[in-house]
PADREN-468192 format. One record per residue: residue number from 1; residue in one letter; x, y, z of N, C-alpha, C, O in turn. Coordinates in Angstrom, 3 decimals, decimal comma, m for minus. Layout:
<nodes>
   kemi   drendren        n_X        n_Y        n_Z       ca_X       ca_Y       ca_Z        c_X        c_Y        c_Z        o_X        o_Y        o_Z
    NUM          a          X          Y          Z          X          Y          Z          X          Y          Z          X          Y          Z
...
</nodes>
This chain:
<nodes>
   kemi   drendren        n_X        n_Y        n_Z       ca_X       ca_Y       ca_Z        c_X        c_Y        c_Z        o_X        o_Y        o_Z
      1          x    129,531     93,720    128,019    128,519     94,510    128,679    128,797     95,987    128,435    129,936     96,453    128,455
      2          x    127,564     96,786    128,176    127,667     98,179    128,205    128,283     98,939    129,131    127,750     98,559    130,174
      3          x    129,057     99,762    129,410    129,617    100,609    130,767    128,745    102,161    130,663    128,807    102,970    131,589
      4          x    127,869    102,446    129,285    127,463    103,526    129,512    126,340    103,748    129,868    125,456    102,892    129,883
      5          x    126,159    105,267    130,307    124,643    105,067    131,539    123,952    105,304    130,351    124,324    105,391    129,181
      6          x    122,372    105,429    131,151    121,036    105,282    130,134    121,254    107,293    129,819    121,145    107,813    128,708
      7          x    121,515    107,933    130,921    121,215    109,360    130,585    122,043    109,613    129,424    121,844    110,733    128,955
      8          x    123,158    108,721    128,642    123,910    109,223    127,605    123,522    108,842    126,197    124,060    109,094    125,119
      9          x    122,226    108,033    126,574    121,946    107,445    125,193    120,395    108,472    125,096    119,394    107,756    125,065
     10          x    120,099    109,996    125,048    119,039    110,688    125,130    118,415    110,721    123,718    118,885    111,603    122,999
     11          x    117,708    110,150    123,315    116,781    110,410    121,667    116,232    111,982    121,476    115,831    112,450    122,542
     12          x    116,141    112,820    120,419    115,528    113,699    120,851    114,624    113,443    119,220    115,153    112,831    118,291
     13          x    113,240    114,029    119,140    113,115    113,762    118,154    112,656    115,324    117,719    112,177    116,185    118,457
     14          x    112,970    115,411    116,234    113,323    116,615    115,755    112,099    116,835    114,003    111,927    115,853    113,280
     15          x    111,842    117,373    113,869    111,683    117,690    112,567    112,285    118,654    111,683    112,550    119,770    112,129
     16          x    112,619    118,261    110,068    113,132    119,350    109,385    112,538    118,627    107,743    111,896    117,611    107,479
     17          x    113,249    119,951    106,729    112,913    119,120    105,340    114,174    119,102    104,808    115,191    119,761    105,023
     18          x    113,767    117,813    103,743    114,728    117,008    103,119    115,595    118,511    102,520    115,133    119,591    102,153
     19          x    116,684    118,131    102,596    117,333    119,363    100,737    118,105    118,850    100,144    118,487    119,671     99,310
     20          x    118,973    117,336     99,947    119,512    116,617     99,118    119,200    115,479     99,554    119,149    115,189    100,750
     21          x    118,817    114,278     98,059    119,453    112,783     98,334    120,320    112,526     98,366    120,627    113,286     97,447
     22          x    121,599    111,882     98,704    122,723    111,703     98,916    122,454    109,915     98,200    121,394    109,308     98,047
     23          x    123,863    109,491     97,893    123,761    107,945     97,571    123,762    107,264     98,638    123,980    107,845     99,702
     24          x    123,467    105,584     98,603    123,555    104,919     99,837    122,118    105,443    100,967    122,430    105,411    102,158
     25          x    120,969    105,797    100,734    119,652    106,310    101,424    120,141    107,048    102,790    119,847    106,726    103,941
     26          x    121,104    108,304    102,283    121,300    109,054    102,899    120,958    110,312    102,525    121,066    110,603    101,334
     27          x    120,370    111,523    103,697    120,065    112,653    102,966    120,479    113,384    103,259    121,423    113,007    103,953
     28          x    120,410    115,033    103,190    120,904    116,288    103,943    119,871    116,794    104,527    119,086    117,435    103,829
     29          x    119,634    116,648    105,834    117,611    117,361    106,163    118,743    118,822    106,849    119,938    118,930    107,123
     30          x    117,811    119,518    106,880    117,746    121,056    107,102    116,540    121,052    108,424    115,352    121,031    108,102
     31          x    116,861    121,069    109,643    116,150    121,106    111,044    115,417    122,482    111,469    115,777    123,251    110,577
     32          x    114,740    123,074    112,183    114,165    124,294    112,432    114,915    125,042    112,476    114,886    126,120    111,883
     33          x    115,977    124,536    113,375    116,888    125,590    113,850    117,973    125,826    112,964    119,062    125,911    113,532
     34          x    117,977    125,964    111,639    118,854    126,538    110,682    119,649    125,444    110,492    119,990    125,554    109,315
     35          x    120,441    123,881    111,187    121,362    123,213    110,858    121,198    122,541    109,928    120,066    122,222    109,565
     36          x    122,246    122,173    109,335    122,045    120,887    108,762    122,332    119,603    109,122    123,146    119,591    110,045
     37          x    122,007    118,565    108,781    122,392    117,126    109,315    122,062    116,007    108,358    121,209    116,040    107,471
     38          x    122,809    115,082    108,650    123,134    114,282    107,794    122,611    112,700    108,089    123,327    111,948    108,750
     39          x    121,370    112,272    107,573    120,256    111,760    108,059    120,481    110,075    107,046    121,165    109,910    106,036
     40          x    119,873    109,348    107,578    119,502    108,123    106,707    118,301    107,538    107,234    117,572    108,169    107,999
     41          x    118,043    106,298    106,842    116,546    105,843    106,496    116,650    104,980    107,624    117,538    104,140    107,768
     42          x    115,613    105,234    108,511    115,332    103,881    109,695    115,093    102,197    108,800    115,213    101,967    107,597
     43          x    114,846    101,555    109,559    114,940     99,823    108,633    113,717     99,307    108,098    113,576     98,563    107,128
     44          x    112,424    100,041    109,230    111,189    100,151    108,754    110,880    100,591    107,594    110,270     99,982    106,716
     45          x    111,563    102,346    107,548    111,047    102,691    105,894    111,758    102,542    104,583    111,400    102,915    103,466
     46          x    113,413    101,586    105,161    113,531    101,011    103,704    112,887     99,502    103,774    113,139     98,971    102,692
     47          x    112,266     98,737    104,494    111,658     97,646    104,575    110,195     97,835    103,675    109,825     96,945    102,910
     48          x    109,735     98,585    103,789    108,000     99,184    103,266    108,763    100,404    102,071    108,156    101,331    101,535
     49          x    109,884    100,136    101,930    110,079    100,722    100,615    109,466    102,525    100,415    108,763    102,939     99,493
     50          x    109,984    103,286    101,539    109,020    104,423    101,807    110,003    105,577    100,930    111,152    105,677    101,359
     51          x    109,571    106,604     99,529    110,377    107,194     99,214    110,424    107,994     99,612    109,333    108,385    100,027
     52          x    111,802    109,083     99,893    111,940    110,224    100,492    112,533    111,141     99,120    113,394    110,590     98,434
     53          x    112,084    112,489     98,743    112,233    113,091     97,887    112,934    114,895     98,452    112,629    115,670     99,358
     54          x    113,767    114,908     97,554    114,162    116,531     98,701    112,864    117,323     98,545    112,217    117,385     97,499
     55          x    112,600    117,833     99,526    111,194    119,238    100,076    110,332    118,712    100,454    109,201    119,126    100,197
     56          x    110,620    117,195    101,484    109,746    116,662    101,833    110,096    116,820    103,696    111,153    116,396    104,164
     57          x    109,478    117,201    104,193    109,074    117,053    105,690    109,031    116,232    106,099    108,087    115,476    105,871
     58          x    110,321    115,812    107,184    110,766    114,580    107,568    110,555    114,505    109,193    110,755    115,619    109,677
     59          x    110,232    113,586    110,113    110,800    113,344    111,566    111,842    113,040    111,706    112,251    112,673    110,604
     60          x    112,756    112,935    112,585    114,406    112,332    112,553    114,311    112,067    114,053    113,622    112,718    114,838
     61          x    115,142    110,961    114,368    115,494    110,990    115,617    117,110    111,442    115,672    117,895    111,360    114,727
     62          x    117,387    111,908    116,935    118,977    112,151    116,546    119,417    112,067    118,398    118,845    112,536    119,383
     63          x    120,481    111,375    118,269    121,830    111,238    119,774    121,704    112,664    120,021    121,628    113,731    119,412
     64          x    121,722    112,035    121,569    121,726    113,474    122,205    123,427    114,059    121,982    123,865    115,209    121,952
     65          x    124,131    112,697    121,847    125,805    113,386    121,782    126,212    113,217    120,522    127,433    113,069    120,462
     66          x    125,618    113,180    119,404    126,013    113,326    117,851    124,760    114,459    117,705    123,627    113,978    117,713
     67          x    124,873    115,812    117,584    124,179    116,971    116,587    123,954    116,792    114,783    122,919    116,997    114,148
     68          x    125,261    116,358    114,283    125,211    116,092    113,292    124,988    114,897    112,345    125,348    114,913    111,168
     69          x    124,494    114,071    112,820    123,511    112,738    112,342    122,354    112,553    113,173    122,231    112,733    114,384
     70          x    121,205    112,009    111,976    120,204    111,656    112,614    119,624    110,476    111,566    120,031    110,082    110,473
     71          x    118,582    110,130    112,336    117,931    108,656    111,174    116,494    109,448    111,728    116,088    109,915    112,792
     72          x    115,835    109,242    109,869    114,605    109,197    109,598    113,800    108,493    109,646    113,976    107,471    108,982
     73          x    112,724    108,589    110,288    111,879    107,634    111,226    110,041    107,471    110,496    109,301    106,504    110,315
     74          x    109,906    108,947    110,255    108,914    108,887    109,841    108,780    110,659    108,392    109,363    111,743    108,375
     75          x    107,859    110,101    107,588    107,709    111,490    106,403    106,481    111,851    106,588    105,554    111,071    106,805
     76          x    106,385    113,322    106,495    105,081    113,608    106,831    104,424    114,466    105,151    103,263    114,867    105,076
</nodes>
């Protein structure tokens, strides 16, 4: 059983654009706020085979207690 509360598992969802593919459908997205983070592909868009290309405008969801990973959810 889980011991951690619900307030620690907070989603936030974020937008930024791609600026490297990385191997393994991982990328480097670049967020509003100047960071970088280190992103991979939700299961949906490698399921529907969705390509992500760097300078592409991404959604990400990301842990409220990891800043520096997030998973890509949707490309706009």
């Amino acid at each position: 059983m889980n011991n951690q509360s619900n307030s620690s598992k907070k989603v936030v969802k974020v937008d930024g654009i791609v600026e490297e593919a990385l191997p393994g459908a991982s990328f480097r997205v670049k967020i509003s706020d100047g960071k970088e983070v280190l992103a991979h592909l939700s299961g949906k868009m490698r399921m529907f085979h969705i390509k992500i290309l760097p300078g592409d405008r991404v959604i990400m969801e990301m842990a409220s207690l990891d800043e520096k990973r997030g998973r890509i959810v949707r490309r706009l």
